[in-house]
C-alpha positions in Angstrom: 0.9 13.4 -6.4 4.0 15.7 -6.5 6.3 12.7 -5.6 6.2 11.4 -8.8 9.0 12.9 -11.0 9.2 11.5 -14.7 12.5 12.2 -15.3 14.9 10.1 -17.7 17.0 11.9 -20.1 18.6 14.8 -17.2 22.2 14.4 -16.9 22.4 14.6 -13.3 20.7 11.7 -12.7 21.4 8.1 -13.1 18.3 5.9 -14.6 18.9 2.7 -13.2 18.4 0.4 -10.9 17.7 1.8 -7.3 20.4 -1.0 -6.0 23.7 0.2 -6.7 26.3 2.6 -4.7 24.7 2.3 -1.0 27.4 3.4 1.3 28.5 1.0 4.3 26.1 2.6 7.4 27.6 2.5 10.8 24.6 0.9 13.3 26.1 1.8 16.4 24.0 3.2 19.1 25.6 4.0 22.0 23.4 4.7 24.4 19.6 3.7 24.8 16.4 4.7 27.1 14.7 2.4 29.4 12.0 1.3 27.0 8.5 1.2 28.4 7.5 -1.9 25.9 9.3 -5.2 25.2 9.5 -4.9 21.5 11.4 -1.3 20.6 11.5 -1.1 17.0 14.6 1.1 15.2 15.4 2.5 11.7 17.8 4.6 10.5 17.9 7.9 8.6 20.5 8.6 6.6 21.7 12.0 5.6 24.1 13.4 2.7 26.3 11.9 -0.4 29.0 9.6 1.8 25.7 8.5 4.1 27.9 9.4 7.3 25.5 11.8 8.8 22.9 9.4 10.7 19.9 9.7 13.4 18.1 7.1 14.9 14.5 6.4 15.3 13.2 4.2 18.2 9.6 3.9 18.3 8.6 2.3 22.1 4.8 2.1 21.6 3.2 5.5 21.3 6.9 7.3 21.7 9.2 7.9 19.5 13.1 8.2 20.3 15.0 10.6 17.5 18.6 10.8 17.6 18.2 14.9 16.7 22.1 15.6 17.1 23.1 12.3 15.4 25.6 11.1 18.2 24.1 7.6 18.9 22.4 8.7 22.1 18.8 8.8 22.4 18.5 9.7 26.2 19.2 13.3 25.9 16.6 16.2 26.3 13.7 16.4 23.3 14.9 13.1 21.9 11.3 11.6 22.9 8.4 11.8 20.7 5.2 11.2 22.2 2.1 10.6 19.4 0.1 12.7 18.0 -3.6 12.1 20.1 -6.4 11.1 18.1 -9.7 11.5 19.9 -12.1 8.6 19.9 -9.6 6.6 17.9 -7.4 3.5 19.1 -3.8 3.7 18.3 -3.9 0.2 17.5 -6.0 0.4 15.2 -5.2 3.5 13.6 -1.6 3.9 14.0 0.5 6.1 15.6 2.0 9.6 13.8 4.9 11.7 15.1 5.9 15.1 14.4 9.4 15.5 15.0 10.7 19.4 13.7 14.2 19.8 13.4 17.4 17.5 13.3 20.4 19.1 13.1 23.7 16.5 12.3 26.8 17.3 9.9 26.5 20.7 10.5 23.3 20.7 8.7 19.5 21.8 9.9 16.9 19.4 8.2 13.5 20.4 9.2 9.4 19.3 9.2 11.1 15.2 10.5 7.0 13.4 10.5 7.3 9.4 11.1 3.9 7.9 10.4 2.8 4.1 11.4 -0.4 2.8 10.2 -1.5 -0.9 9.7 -0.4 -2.4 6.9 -4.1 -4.5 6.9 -6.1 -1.4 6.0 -4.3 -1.7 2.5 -5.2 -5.2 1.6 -8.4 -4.9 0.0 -6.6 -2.7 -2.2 -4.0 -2.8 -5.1 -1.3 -3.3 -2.9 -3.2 -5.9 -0.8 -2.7 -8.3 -3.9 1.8 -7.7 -3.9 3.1 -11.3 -2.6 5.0 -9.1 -0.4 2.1 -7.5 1.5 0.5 -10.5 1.7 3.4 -12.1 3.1 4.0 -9.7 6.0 0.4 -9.4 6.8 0.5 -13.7 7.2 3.2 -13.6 9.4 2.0 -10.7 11.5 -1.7 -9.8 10.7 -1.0 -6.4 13.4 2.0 -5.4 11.3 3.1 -1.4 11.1 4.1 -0.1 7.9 6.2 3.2 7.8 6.3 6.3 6.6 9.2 8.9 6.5 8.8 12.8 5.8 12.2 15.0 5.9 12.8 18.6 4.4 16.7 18.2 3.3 19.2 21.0 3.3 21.4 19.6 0.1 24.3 21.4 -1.2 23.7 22.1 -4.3 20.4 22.0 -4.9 17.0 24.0 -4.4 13.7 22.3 -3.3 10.2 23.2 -2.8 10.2 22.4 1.7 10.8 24.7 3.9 14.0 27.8 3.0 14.2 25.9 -0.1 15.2 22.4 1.5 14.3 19.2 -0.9 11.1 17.2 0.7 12.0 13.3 0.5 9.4 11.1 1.7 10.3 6.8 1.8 7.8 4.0 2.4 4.9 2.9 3.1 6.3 0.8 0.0 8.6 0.6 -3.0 10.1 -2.1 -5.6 11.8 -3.8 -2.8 9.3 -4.2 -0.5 6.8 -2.8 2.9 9.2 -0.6 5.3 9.2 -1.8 7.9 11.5 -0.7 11.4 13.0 -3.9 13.0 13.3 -5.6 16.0 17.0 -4.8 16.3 19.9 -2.1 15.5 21.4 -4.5 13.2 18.7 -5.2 10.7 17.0 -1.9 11.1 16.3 -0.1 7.5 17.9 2.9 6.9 16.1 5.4 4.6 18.6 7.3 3.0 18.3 11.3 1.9 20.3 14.0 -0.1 22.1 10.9 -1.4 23.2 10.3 -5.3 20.2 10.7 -7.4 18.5 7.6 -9.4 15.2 7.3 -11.3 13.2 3.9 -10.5 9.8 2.6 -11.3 6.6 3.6 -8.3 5.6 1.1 -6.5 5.5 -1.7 -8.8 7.5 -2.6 -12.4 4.9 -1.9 -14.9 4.0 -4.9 -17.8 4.5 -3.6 -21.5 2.9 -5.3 -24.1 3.3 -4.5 -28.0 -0.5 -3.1 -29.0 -1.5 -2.3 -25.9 -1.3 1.3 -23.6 0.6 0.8 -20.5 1.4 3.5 -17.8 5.2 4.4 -17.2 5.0 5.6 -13.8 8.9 6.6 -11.9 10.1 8.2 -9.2 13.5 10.3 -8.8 15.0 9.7 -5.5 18.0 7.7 -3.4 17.9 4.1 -2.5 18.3 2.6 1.1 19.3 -0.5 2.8 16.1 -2.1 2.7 12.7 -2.4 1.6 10.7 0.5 1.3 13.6 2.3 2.0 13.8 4.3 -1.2 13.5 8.1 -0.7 11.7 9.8 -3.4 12.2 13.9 -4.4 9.2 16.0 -4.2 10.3 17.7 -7.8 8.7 20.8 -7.6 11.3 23.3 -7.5 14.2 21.2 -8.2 13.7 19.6 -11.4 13.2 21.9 -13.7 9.4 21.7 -16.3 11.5 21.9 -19.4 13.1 18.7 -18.5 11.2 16.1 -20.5 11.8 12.2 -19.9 12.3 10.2 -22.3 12.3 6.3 -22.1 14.3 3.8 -24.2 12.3 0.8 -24.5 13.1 -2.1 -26.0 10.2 -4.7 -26.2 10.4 -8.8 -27.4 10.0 -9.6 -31.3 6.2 -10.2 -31.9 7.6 -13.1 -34.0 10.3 -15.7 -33.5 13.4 -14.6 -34.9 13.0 -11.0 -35.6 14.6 -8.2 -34.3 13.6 -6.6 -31.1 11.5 -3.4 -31.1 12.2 -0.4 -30.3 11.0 2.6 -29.3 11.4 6.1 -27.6 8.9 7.6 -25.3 9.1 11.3 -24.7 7.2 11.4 -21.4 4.9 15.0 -21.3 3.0 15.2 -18.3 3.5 15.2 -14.4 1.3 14.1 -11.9 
C-alpha cells in the first residue's frame, strides 16, 4: 500500500492534526448543464498552496461533469464524463468509475483525474462496516455512494512518482473525519484538496495504545480538505526520501495513580 507514508521527524512537514490552515474555497459555479437526473451530486477539487485553483465535479447518474479549465462552467466541450461500462454488471450495484485525463487550471497540467463511486454497503461486513460513522450513513441511506479521488499533481517544488514526475494524491473512500461523500448542493459539497501544505495524520482510524501491549502506528502524509474523507494522502514513492525515518513521541497514562506519565520514542523502520 504505497499511500501510507510513516513519516514524523522530516522538517518539511507538520505532524499534526489534519484540521488546521484550510483556505476559504470559493463555491461558485457559474454555469451548469441540463442534468438528466434529479439529484446531481458536486464536489470540489482543490489545487495548490492558497487553494485558489479549483474544478468541479458533477456526477448526473452514470456522467460525470469536470470543470477541466477551472472557470466554473461545466457546459463546455469534453467537460462530460460518461462511465466506464461494465459488462454484465449493474451500475447500481457496482458503482460507477470515471476516467477523466487531464485538467489544466493555474497554468498547471495535472494528469491521470479517475473519480470512483462504489457502495458504501459492500464495506460493512468489514472493519469499517463497524465505524459509527459508516453505520450512520448507511442507516440513513442504505444505497449510499462513497468516493474516491485519483490526481497526478504538478507541485512546484517537489518530485513524485505519477506521471513526468507529478505527486499521485488519492482522498476517500474514508479518513479520521469521516465517508466522502459528494453532496446534494454547491454549498456543502466536499472539496478534496491537493499540492496543499503538507501534514502527517493517523489512516483511517486513531489507533488505541496500551502500556504492555503491541499496537500498530499506522499514518499517512498528505493535505486536509473541507470535509470528511476529504483528506488527500501522498503516494511517497519518489518524494519522501527512504533515509527519512519517523519517529513518534508518545506519551502514554501513568500505570499508577500519581506517577509520572510515560514516555517513549518510536523510530518507525518499515513502509508498507
Amino acid at each position: 500500500m504505497r499511500w501510507v507514508a510513516l513519516l514524523l521527524a522530516a522538517g518539511w512537514l507538520y505532524a499534526g492534526p489534519a484540521v488546521a490552515g484550510t483556505p476559504k474555497i470559493d463555491r461558485t459555479l457559474k454555469k451548469e448543464p441540463a442534468y438528466k437526473t434529479k439529484d446531481p451530486k458536486y464536489g470540489l477539487l482543490v489545487f495548490g498552496r492558497e487553494g485558489k485553483d479549483r474544478v468541479w465535479l458533477v456526477r448526473d447518474g452514470d456522467t460525470l461533469y469536470v470543470d477541466r479549465n477551472g472557470n466554473g462552467d461545466l457546459t463546455e466541450p469534453g467537460e462530460k464524463v460518461v462511465a466506464e461500462k461494465k459488462p454484465g454488471r449493474d451500475p447500481a450495484e457496482d458503482g460507477y468509475s470515471f476516467d477523466v485525463g487531464d485538467v489544466t487550471v493555474g497554468g498547471r497540467t495535472h494528469k491521470a483525474l479517475a473519480v470512483y463511486f462504489n457502495p458504501l454497503k459492500a464495506y460493512a461486513d468489514g472493519s469499517l462496516g463497524k465505524r459509527p460513522d459508516v453505520q450512520a450513513v448507511l442507516a440513513k441511506d442504505p444505497k449510499a455512494l462513497a468516493t474516491t479521488v485519483r490526481v497526478d499533481v504538478e507541485v512546484p517544488g517537489l518530485k513524485g512518482g505519477g506521471l513526468g514526475g507529478r505527486c499521485s494524491f488519492s482522498a476517500g473512500l474514508i479518513d479520521l473525519g469521516g465517508v466522502l461523500q459528494f453532496a446534494a448542493k454547491p454549498a456543502d459539497a466536499p472539496a478534496v484538496r491537493v499540492g496543499g501544505p503538507l501534514q502527517v495524520s493517523f489512516y483511517g482510524e486513531l489507533p488505541t495504545l496500551r502500556v504492555g501491549r503491541g499496537a500498530e502506528l499506522v499514518l499517512v502524509v498528505g493535505t486536509p480538505g473541507v470535509g470528511p474523507g476529504t483528506f488527500a494522502m501522498l503516494d511517497y514513492v519518489d518524494t519522501v526520501p527512504e533515509a527519512d525515518k519517523p519517529v513518534a513521541d508518545v506519551t502514554l497514562p501513568p500505570a499508577k495513580p500519581g506517577a509520572p506519565p510515560l514516555k517513549e520514542k518510536w523510530v518507525i523502520q518499515g513502509r508498507c
